[in-house]
Structures are given as structure tokens and as C-alpha cells.
VEXDREN-2710 file (C-alpha; in Angstrom, 1 decimal):
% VEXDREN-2710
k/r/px/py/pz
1/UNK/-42.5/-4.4/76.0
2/UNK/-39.3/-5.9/74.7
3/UNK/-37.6/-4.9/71.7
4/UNK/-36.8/-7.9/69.2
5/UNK/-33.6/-5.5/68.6
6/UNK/-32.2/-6.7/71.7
7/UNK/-31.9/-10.1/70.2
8/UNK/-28.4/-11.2/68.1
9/UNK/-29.6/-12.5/64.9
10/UNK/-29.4/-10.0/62.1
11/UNK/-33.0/-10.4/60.6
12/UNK/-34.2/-9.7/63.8
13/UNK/-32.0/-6.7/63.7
14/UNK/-33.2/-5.6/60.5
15/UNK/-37.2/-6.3/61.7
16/UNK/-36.2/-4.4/65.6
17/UNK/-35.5/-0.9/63.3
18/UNK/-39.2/-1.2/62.3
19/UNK/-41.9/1.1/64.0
20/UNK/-43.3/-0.8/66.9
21/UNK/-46.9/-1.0/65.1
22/UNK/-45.4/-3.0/62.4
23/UNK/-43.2/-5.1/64.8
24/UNK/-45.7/-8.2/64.7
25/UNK/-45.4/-11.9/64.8
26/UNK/-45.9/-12.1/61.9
27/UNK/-43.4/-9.6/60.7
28/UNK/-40.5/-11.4/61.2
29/UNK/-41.3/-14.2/58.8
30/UNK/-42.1/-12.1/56.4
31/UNK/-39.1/-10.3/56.3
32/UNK/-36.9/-13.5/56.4
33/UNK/-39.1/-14.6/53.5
34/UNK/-37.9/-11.9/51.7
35/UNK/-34.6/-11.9/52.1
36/UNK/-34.6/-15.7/51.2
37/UNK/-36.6/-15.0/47.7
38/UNK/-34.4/-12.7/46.5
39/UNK/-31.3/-14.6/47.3
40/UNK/-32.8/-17.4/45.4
41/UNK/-34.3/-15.5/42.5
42/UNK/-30.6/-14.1/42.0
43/UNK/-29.2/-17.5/42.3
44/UNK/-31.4/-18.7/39.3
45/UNK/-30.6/-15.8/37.2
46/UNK/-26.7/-16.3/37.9
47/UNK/-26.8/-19.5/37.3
48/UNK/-28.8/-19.1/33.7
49/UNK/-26.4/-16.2/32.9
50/UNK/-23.7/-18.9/33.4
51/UNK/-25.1/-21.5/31.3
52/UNK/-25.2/-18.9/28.4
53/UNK/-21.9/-17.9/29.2
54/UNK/-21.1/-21.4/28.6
55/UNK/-22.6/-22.5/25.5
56/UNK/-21.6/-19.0/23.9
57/UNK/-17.9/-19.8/24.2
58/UNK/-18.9/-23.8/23.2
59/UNK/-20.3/-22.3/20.2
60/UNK/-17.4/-19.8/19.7
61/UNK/-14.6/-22.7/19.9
62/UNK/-16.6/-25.2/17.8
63/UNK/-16.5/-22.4/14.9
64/UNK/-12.7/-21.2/15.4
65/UNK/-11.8/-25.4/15.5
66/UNK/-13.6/-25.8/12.2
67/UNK/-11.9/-23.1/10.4
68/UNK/-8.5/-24.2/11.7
69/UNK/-9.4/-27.6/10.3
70/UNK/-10.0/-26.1/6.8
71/UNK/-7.1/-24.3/7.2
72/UNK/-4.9/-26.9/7.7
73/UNK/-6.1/-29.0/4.8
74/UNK/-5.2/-25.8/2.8
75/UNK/-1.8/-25.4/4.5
76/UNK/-0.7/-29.3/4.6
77/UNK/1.3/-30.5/1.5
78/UNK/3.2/-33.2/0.1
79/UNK/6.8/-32.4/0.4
80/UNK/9.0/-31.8/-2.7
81/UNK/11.2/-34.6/-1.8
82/UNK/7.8/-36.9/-1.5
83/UNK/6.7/-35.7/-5.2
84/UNK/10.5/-36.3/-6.6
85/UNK/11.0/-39.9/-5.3
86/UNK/7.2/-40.6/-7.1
87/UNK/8.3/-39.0/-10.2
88/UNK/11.8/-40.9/-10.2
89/UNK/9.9/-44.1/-9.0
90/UNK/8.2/-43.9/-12.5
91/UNK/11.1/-43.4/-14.5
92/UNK/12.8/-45.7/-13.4
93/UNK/10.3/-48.6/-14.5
94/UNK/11.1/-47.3/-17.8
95/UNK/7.6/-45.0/-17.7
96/UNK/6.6/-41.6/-18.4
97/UNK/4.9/-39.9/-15.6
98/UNK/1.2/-38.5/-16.1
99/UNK/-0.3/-36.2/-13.7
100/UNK/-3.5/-37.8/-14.5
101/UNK/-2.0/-40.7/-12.6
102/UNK/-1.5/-38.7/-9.3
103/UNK/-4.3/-38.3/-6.9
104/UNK/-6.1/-34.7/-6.0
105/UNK/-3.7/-33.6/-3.1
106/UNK/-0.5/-34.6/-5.4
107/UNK/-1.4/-32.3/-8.0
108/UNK/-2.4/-29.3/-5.7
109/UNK/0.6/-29.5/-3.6
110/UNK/2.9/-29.3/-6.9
111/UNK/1.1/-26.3/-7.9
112/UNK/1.4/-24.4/-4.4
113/UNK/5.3/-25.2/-4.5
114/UNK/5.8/-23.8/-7.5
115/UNK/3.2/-20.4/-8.5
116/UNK/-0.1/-22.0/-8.0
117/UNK/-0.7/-21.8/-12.1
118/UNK/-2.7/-24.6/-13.4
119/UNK/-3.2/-25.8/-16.8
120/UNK/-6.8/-27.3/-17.0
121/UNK/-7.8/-28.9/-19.9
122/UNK/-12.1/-28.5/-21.4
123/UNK/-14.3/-30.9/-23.6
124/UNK/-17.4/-30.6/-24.7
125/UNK/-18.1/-34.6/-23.4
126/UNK/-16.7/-38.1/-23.2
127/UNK/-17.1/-38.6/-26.9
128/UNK/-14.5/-36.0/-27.4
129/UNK/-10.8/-37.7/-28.7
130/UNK/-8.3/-34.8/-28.0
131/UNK/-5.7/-37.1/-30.2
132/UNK/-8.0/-37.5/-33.3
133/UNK/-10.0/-35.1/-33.1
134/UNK/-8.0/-31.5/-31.7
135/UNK/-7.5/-30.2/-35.2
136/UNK/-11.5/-30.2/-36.0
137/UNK/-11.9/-27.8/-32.9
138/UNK/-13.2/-24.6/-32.8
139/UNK/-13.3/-23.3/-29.0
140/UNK/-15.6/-20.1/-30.5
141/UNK/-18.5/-22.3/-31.5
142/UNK/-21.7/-22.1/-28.8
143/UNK/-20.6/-25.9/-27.6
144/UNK/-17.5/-25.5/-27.0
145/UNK/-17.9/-21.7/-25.5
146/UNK/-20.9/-23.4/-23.1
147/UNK/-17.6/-26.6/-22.1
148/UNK/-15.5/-23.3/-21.1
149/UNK/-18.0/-21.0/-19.4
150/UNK/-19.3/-24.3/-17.1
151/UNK/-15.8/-24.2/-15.9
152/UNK/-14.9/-21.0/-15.5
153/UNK/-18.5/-20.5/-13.3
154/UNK/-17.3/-23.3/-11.2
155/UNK/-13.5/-21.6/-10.5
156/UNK/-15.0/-18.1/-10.2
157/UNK/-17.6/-19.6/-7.4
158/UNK/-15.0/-21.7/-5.5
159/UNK/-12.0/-18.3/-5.9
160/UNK/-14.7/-16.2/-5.1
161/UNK/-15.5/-17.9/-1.3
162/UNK/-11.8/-18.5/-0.7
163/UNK/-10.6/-15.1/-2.1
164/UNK/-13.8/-13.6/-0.3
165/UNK/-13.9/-11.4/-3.2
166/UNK/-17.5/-11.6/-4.4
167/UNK/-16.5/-9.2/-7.5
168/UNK/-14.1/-11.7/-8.7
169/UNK/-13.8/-12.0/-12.5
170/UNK/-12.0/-14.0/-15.5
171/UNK/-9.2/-11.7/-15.3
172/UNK/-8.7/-11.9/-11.7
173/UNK/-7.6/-15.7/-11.8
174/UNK/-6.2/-16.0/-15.7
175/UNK/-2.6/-14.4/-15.6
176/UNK/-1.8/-14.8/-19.6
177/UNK/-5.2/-14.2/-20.4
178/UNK/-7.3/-16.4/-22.7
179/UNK/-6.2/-19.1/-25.1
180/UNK/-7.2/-18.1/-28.8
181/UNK/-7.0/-21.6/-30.4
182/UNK/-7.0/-25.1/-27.8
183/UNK/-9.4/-25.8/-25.2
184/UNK/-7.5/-25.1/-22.2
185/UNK/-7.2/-22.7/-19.5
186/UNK/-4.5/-21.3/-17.7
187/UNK/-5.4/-20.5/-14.2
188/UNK/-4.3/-19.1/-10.5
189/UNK/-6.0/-21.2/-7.9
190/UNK/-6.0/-20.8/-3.8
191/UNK/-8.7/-23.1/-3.7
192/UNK/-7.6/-26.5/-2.7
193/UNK/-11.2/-28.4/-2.7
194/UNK/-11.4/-26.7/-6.7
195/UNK/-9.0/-29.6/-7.7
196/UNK/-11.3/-32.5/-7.0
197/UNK/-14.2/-30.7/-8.2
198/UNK/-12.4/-30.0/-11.7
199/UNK/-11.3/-33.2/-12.1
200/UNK/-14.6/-34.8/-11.6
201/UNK/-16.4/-32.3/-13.8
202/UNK/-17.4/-33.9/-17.2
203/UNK/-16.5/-30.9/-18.9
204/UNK/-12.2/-31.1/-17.4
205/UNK/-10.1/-33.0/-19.4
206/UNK/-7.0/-33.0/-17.2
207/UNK/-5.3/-30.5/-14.6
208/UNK/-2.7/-30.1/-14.0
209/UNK/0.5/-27.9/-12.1
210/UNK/2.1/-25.5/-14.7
211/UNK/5.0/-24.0/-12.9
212/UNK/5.8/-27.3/-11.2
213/UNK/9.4/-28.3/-12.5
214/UNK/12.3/-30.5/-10.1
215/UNK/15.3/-28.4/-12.0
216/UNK/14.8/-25.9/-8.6
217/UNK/15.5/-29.2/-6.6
218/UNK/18.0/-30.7/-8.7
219/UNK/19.8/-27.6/-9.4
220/UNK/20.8/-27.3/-6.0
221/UNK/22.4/-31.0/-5.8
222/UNK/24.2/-30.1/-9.3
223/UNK/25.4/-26.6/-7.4
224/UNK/26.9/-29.2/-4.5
225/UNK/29.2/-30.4/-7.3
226/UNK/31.1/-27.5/-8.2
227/UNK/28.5/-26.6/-11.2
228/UNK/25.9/-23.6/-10.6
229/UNK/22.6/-24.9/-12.7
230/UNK/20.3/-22.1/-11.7
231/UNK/22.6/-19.3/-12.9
232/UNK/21.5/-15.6/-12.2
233/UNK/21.2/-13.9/-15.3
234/UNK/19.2/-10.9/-13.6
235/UNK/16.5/-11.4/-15.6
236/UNK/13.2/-9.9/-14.6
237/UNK/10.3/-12.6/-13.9
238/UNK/7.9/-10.1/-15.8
239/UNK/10.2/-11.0/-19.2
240/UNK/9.0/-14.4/-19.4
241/UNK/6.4/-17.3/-18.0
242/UNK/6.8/-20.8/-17.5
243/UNK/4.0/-22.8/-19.5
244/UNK/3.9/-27.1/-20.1
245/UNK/6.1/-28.5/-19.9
246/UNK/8.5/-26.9/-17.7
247/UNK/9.4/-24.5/-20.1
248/UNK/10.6/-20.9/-20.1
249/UNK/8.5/-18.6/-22.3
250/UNK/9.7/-15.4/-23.5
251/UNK/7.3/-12.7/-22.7
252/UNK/7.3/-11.3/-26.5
253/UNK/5.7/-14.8/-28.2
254/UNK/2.7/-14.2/-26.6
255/UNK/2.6/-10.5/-28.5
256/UNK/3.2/-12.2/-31.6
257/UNK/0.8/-15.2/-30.9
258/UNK/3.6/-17.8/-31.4
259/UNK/2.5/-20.3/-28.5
260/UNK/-0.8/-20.9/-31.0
261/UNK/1.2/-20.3/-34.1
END
């Protein structure tokens, strides 16, 4: 009887090594069969393995564009230069420049370029006259507490995502503590999307950059011109703070409670 072993193809091979009561017809098929299945069942399961492999790193890259996105609208501001020609631009119509007047990213790029302090401004409503009516205020009373605390819940649990600090607290973002007299706040913000928020909150009368001041800018033209007018005195930062507007506040009038004097 001839062996099927004496043929060249290699499934015959494979079928020739098998006793000779198994060596039927049949038996060659079958094995070929086999062989064929499990070629194709791996072929399927590579190819699913592949497609997750795929949408895995779609997702990934979809996540990590998103959060360079935000992160660019954090990092992106308008230059110095831009915020001094708008100022000048102003003043030289003969006005007087408001902050109220500037729009969202204006304001939040003045802040980051100088110690991202902001002054922000409560009220108890749209009835409220700050002109007429500041001297009748008392920012103890349950309205006027319930004006500061809706704002201070709205910082704390924008700070708190962007800080990822879910602890954070009043301290945390108030550097000079709180005001004992006026309805405003002095605050540390990292948040950029905080500044729209505030400033459509009914209970935000303004906001605006407290640090912010062009004497930095304009003291290095003057320093061009043989005149130094950001002289180093050596004086420690921790001796004073800079509050509205533009101003240099020695660190002992807050001790004696002069700012509300």
C-alpha cells in the first residue's frame, strides 16, 4: 500500500505520520480543515484585538487634545503691550479707563501678569446704588453675609477643580484675609473660566486685577533715559501689598485697620 508520506505537500506530510488505521480518505480533509479553522479563528481574534487597540489610543488622544485645549485657553494672554495701547487709547480721548469696560479675557490676562489678585466687588441685588447707598451697609447682616457666601461657594468650587484640591478653603484663595467694613473681596484666582462666571453673577458688582499697574512697563522706558524709576530699595515683598489702585500698602495699616479706618 502506498504511504501518502511519499507525497510533497506538507498536510499530507503531517496526515503520512499517522497510524495507517487512521490514514483514511477522509483523514486528509479533516486535517486540512483543521489547520484552516484555526488560522481563521486567530485571524478574527487579531484582527478584534487590533480594532481595540485602535479605538483605545482614539480615545486616549481625543482626552489628552481636550486637556491641551483647556490648557491653552489658560496659558494664552493678551500681551502687556496690547493692554497699554487700550489703556492709552482711552486717555487720550480725554477718558478715564474702567475695567468694567474691558471684556472677560482682558481682565484675566491683567491679573496673571501681575499676581493673579483680584478685587471683586458683592451686592445684595440690582437695587443696590454703591454711590448712594455704601454708607447704609452692613456686610454682617444675614443679606449681605448670604451676597458674600454665594460668591465665595462659586470661587471655592471653580479653585477647587483647577487647584484639584478638594479641601480648599476661604483662606486658601484670600491672601489679606477678610474685609471688616465694604463688600468686597480680595482674592487669588488660577481659574480663568471664574472671571466670566463672576461677572455674570447677580451677586458681583465688578472685578477686577488688583496688582495690575503699567509703572513696571513704563519704568523700564524711563530707565532708557538715564533715570532708574523702579529703584531697589531691598525691601522685602512680605513688608507691604499692592491694593486699588496701583498702590503700595505698608504691611503695618492692615494691623492697625487703617485701609477701613
Amino acid at each position: 500500500m502506498q504511504h501518502a508520506w511519499l507525497l510533497p505537500h506538507p498536510s499530507r506530510a503531517a496526515v503520512a505520520l499517522l497510524p495507517n488505521c487512521f490514514q483514511t480518505p477522509e483523514a486528509e480533509p479533516r486535517g486540512i480543515l483543521s489547520i484552516k479553522s484555526y488560522y481563521k479563528h486567530k485571524t478574527i481574534q487579531m484582527k478584534k484585538l487590533s480594532f481595540l487597540i485602535l479605538m483605545s489610543f482614539l480615545i486616549f488622544s481625543c482626552a489628552k487634545d481636550n486637556q491641551n485645549n483647556k490648557d491653552v485657553i489658560q496659558q494664552e494672554l493678551v500681551s502687556i503691550e496690547a493692554i497699554q495701547k487700550a489703556v492709552e487709547a482711552e486717555l487720550a480721548d480725554g477718558k478715564v479707563f474702567y475695567w468694567k469696560n474691558a471684556n472677560d479675557h482682558f481682565i484675566w490676562s491683567a491679573g496673571m501678569h501681575s499676581d493673579a489678585v483680584f478685587s471683586i466687588g458683592y451686592t445684595i441685588g440690582s437695587s443696590f446704588d454703591a454711590e448712594s447707598q455704601m454708607h447704609d451697609v452692613n456686610i454682617n447682616s444675614a443679606e449681605w453675609q448670604n451676597a458674600k457666601n454665594e460668591v465665595l461657594n462659586l470661587i471655592l468650587k471653580q479653585e477647587a477643580i483647577t487647584r484639584k484640591k478638594s479641601d480648599l478653603k476661604t483662606s486658601d484663595i484670600m491672601p489679606y484675609g477678610e474685609e471688616e467694613f465694604f463688600p468686597h473681596l480680595i482674592v487669588e484666582l488660577t481659574n480663568q473660566e471664574l472671571i466670566s462666571e463672576l461677572r455674570k453673577s447677580e451677586y458681583v458688582r465688578f472685578v477686577e486685577p488688583l496688582g495690575f499697574s503699567l509703572e513696571d512697563h513704563y519704568s523700564k522706558l524711563r530707565s532708557n533715559e538715564g533715570c532708574d524709576g523702579n529703584p531697589d530699595y531691598d525691601i522685602n515683598s512680605a513688608d507691604y501689598s499692592t491694593i486699588s489702585p496701583s498702590t503700595k500698602q505698608p504691611w503695618n495699616f492692615i494691623d492697625h485697620s487703617i485701609p477701613s479706618a
